[in-house]
PASE-631520 format. One line per 8 residues: number of its first residue (from 1); for each residue x, y, z of N, C-alpha, C. Coordinates in Angstrom, 3 decimals. Layout:
<sites>
NUM> X,Y,Z,X,Y,Z,X,Y,Z | ... .
</sites>
This chain:
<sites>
1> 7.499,36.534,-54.326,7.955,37.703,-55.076,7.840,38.954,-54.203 | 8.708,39.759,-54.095,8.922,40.849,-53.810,8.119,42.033,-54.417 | 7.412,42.783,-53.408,6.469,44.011,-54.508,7.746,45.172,-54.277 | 8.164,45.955,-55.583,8.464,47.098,-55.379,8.563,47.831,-54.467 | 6.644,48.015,-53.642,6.093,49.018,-53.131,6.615,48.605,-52.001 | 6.554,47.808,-51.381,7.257,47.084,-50.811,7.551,48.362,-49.465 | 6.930,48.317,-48.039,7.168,49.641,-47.176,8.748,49.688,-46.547 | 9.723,47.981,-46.358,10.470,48.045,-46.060,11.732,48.684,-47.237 .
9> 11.261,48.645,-48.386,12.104,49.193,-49.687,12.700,49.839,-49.502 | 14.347,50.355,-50.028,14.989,50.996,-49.585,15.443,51.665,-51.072 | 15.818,53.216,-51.277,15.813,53.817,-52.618,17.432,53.726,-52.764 | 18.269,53.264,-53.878,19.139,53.167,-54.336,19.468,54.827,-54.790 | 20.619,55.365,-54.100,20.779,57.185,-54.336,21.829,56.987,-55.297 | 22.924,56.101,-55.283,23.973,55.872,-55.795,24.746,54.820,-55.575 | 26.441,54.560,-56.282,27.237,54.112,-55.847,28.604,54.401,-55.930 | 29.350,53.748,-55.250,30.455,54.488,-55.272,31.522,52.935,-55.069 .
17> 33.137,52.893,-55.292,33.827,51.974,-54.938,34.331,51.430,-53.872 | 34.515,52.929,-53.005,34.692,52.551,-51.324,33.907,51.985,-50.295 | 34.486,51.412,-49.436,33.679,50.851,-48.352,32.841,51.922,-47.549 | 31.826,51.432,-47.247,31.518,52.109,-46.103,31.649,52.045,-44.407 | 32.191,50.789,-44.683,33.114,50.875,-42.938,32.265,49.229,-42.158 | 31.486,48.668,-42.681,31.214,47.311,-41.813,32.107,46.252,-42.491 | 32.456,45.960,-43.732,33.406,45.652,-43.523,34.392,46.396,-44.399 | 35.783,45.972,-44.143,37.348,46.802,-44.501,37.693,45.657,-45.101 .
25> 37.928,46.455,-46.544,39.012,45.883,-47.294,40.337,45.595,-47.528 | 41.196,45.175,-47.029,42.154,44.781,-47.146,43.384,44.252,-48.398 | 44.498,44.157,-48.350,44.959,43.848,-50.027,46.379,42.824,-49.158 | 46.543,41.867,-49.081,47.411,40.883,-48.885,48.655,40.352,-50.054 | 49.643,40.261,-49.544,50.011,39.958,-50.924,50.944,38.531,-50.367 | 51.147,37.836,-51.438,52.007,36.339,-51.068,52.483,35.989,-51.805 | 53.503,34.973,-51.116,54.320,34.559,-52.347,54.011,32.770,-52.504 | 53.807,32.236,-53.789,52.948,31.070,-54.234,54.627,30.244,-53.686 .
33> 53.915,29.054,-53.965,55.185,27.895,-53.381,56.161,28.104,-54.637 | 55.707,28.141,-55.731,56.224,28.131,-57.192,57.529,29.526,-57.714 | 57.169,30.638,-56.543,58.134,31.625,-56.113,57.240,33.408,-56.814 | 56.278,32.653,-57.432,55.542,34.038,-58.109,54.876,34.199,-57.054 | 54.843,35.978,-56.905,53.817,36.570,-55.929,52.418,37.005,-56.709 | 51.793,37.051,-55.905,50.327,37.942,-56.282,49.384,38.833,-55.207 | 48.790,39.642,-55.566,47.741,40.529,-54.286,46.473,39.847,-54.606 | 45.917,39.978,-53.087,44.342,39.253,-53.052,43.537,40.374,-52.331 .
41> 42.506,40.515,-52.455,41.958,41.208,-51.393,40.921,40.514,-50.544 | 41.213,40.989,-48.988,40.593,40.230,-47.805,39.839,41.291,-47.179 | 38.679,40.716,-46.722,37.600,41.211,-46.128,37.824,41.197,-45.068 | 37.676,41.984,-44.139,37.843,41.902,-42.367,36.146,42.699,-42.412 | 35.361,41.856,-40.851,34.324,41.965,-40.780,34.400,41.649,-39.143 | 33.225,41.760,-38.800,33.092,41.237,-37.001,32.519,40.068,-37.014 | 32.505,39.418,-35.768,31.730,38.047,-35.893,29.964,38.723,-35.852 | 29.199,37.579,-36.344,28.161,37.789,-36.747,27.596,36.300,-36.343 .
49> 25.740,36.393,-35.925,25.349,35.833,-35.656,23.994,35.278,-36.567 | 23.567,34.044,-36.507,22.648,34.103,-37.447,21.391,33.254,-36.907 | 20.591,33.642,-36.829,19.297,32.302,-35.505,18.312,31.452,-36.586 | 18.570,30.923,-36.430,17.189,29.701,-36.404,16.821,29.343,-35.572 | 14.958,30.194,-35.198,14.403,30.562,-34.186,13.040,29.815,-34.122 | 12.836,29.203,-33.429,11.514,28.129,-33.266,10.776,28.397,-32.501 | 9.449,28.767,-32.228,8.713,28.567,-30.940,8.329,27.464,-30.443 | 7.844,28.210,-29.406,7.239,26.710,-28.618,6.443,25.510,-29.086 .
57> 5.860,26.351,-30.176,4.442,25.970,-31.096,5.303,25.097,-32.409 | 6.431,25.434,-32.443,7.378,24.933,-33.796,7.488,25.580,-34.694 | 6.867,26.544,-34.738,6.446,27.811,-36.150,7.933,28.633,-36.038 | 8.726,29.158,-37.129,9.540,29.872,-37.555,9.789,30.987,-37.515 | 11.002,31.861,-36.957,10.629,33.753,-36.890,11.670,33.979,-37.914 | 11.181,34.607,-38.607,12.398,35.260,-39.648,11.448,36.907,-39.365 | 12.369,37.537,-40.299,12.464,38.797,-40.485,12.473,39.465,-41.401 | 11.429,40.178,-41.999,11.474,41.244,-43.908,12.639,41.883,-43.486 .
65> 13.463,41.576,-44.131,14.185,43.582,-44.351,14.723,43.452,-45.512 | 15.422,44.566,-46.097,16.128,45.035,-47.251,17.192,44.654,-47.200 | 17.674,44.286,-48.145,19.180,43.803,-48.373,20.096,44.087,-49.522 | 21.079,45.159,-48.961,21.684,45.678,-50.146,22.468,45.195,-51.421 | 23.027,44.159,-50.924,23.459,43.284,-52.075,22.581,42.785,-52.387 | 21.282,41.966,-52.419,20.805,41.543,-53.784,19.635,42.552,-54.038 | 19.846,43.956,-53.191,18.868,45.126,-54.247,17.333,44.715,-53.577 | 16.820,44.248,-52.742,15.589,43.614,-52.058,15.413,43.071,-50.698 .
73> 13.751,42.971,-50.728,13.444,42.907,-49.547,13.279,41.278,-49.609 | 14.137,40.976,-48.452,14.339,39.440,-48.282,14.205,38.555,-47.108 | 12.975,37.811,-46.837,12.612,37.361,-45.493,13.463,36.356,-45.131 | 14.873,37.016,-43.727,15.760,36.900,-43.167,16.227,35.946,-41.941 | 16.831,35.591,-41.801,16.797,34.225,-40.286,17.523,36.040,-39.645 | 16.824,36.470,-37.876,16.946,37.572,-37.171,18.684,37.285,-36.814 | 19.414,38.212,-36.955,20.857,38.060,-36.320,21.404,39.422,-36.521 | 22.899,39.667,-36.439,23.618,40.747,-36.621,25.073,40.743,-35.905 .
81> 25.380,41.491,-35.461,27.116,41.644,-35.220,27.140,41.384,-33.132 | 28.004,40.451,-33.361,28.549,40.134,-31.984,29.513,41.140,-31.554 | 28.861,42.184,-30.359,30.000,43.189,-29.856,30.928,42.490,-29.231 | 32.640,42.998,-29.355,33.863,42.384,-28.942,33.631,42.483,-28.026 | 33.411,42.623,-26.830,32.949,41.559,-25.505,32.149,41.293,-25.015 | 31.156,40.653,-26.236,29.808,39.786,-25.671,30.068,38.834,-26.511 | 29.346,37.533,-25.397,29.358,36.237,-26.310,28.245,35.853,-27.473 | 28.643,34.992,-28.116,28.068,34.270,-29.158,26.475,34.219,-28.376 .
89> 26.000,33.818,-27.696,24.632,33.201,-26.991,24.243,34.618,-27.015 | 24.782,35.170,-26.257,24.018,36.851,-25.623,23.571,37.371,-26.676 | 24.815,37.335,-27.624,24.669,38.315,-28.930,23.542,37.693,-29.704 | 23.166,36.478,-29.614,21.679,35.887,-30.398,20.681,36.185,-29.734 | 20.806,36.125,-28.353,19.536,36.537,-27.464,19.197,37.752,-27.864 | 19.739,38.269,-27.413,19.897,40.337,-27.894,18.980,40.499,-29.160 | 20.328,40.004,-29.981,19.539,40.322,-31.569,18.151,39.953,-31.914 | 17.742,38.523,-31.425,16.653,38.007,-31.191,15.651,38.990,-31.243 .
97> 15.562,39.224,-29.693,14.621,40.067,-28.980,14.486,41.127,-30.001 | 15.865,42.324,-30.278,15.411,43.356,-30.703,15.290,42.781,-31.940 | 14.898,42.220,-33.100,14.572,42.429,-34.069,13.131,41.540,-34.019 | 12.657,40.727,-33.405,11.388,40.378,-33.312,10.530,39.996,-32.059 | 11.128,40.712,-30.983,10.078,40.449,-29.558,10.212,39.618,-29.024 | 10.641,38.397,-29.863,10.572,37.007,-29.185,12.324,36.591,-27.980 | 11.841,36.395,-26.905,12.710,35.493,-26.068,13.013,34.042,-26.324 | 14.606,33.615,-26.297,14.350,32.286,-26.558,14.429,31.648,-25.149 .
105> 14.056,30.424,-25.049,13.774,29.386,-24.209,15.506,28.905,-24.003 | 16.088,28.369,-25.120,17.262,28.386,-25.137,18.189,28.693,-26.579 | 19.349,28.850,-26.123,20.337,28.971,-27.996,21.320,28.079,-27.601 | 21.812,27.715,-28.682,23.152,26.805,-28.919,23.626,27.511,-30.291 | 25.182,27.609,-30.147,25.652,27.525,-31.519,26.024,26.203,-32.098 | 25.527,25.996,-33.551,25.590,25.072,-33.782,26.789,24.884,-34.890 | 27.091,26.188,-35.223,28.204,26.070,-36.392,28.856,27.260,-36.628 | 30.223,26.820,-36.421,31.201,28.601,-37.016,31.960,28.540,-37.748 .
113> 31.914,29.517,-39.105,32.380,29.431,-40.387,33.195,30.821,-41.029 | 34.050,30.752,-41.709,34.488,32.456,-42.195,33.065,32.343,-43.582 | 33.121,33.697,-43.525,32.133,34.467,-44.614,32.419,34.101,-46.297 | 33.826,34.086,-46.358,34.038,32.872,-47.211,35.573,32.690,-47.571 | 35.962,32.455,-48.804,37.705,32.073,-48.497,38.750,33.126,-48.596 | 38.065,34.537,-48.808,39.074,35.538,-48.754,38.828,36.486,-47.462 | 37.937,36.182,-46.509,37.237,36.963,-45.476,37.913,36.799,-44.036 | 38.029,37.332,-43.000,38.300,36.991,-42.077,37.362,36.953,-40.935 .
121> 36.068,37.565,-41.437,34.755,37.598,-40.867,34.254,36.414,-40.498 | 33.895,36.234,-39.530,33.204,34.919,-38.628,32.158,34.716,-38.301 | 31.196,33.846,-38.988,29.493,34.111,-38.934,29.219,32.270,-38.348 | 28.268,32.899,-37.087,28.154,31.378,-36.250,26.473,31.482,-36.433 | 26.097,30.062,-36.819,24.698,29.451,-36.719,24.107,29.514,-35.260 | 22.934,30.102,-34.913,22.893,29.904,-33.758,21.041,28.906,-33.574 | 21.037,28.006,-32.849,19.506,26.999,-32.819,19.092,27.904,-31.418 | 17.822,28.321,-31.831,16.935,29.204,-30.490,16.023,28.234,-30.531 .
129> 15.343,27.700,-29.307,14.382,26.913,-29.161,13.524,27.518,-28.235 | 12.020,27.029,-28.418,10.948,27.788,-27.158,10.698,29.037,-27.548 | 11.392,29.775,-28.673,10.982,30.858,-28.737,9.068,31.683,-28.077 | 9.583,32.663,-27.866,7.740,33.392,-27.025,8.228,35.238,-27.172 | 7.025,35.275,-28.264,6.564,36.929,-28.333,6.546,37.347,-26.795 | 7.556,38.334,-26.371,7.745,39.172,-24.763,7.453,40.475,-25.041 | 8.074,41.230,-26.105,8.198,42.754,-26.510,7.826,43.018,-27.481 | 7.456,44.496,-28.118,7.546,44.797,-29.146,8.971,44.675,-29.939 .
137> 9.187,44.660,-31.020,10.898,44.659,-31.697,11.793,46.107,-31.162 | 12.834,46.002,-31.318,13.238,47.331,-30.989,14.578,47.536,-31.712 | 14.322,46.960,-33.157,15.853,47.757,-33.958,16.415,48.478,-33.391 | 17.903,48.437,-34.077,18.675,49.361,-34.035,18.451,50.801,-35.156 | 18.826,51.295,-35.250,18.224,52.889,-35.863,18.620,52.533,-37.453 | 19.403,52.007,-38.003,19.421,51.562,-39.165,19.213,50.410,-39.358 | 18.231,49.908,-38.810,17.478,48.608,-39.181,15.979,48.784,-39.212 | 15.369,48.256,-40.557,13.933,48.291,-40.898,13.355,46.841,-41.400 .
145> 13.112,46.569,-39.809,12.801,45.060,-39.758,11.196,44.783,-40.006 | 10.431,43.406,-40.180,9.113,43.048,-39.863,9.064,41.928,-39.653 | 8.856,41.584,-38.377,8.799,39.934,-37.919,7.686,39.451,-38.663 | 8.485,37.708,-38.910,7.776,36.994,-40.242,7.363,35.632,-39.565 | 6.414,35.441,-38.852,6.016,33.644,-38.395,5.480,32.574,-39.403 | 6.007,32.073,-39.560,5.977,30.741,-40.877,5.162,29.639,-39.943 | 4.606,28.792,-40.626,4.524,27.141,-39.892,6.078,26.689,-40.415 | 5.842,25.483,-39.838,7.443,24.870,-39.507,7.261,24.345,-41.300 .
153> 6.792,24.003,-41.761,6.793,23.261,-43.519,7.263,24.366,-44.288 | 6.465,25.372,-44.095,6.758,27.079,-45.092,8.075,27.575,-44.780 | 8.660,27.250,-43.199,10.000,27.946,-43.118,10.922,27.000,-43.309 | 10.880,25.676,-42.996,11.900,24.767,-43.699,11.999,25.015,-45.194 | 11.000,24.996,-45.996,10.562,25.138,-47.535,11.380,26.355,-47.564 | 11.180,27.528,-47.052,12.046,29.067,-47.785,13.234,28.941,-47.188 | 13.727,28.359,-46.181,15.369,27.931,-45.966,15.745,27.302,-46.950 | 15.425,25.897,-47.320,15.652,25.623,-48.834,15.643,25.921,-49.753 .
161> 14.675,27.356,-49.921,15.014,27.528,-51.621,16.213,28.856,-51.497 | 16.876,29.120,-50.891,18.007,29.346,-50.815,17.711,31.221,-51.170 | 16.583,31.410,-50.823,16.192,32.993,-51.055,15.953,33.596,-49.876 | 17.416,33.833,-49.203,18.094,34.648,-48.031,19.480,34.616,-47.851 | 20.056,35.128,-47.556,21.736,35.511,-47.763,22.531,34.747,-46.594 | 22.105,33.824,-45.729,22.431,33.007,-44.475,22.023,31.841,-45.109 | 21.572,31.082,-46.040,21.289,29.869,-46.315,21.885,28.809,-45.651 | 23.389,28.849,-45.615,24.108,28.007,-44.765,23.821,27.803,-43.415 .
169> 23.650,29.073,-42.685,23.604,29.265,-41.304,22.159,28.387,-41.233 | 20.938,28.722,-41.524,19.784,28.317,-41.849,19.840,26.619,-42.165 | 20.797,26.297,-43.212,20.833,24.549,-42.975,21.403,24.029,-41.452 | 22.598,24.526,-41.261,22.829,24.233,-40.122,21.931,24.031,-38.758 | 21.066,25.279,-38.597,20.199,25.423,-37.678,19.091,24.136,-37.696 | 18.461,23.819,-38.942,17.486,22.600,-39.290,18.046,21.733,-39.214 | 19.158,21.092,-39.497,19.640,20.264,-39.109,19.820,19.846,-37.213 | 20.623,20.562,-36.626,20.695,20.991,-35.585,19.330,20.443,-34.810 .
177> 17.859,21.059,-35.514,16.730,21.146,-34.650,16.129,19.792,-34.862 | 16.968,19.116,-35.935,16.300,17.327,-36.460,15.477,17.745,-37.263 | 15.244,18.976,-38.057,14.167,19.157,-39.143,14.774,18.340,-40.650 | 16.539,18.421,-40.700,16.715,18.046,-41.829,17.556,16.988,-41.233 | 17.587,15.899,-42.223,18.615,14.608,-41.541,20.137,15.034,-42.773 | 21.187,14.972,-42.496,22.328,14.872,-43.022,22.135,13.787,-43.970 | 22.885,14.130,-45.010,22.907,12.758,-46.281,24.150,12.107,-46.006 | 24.858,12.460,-45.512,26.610,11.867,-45.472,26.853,11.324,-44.174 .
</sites>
C-alpha cells in the first residue's frame, strides 16, 4: 500500500483535455471494408524502454516514482524514452544508470510491442544482467525517482501482481532471465 505521505507524492493542481506534448494525439479516419467510414484517435509517442534489471547477486532494481495515470506512487521496472538516434541497448544502459546507479553487466532486448492497438508508440523489454551499484542516480529534472532492491522471490512476486504500468515488459524480461517458464 501506498502512504499518502508518501515523499515521492506528487499534488494533483488540476486537469485539463489537452495533451501535454509526450504523447500527440492524433484523429485518423477510414473507410471499413463494408464502405462506412469512422474517426479513431491514435497516439503517437517515442520508443520507450523498459529493464528488467538483475544483479549479480540476483536481487531486482525497480524504482518508487509517481505515476500520473493511476494517481500514485508505484514501484517501477527503471526505463524511459529512446532519443531518435540512440539505440535500444544505450538507451537502457543510460536510463539504467541515471535512475538507479546501477551499471549493467549486459542488456538484450527481449521484446518490441506498440503501447497498444490505437498507438504508434513502441515500448521494447529490455533483460539487464550483472547489474552493480557504480553512481549515485542522476534523474532527469522531472523525474523523482528511489531505487528499490527486492530479493529475486519479492520482485518476481510484484511483477506478477500486475501493480506497475510495464507488466508486460516485466513478464517478458522474467521470462527472458528463465525466472518464468512459458505455458504454451
Amino acid at each position: 500500500m501506498t502512504d499518502e505521505r508518501d515523499a515521492l507524492q506528487w499534488t494533483l493542481l488540476g486537469e485539463r483535455p489537452e495533451s501535454a506534448g509526450f504523447l500527440k494525439v492524433g484523429c485518423r479516419t477510414y473507410r471499413y471494408p463494408d464502405g462506412r467510414e469512422d474517426q479513431w484517435d491514435i497516439l503517437h509517442g517515442p520508443r520507450t524502454v523498459a529493464i528488467v534489471a538483475l544483479t549479480d547477486d540476483g536481487q531486482g532494481v525497480l524504482v518508487r516514482q509517481f505515476r500520473p495515470g493511476p494517481g500514485r506512487v508505484l514501484a517501477e521496472l527503471p526505463g524511459g524514452i529512446v532519443e531518435p538516434e540512440e539505440g535500444v541497448e544505450v538507451a537502457a544502459a543510460r536510463e539504467l544508470l541515471e535512475e538507479t546507479g546501477y551499471q549493467a553487466g549486459s542488456v538484450e532486448v527481449v521484446m518490441r510491442t506498440f503501447l497498444a492497438s490505437y498507438a504508434t508508440h513502441v515500448r521494447h523489454a529490455v533483460l539487464a544482467r550483472d547489474c552493480r551499484r557504480v553512481a549515485e542516480p542522476q534523474p532527469d529534472q522531472a523525474e523523482f525517482v528511489e531505487p528499490l532492491i527486492l530479493p529475486q522471490g519479492e520482485y518476481v512476486a510484484h511483477i506478477l501482481s500486475g501493480q506497475l504500468t510495464d507488466t508486460d515488459m516485466g513478464l517478458a524480461g522474467l521470462v527472458a532471465a528463465g525466472l518464468l517458464k512459458p505455458t504454451v
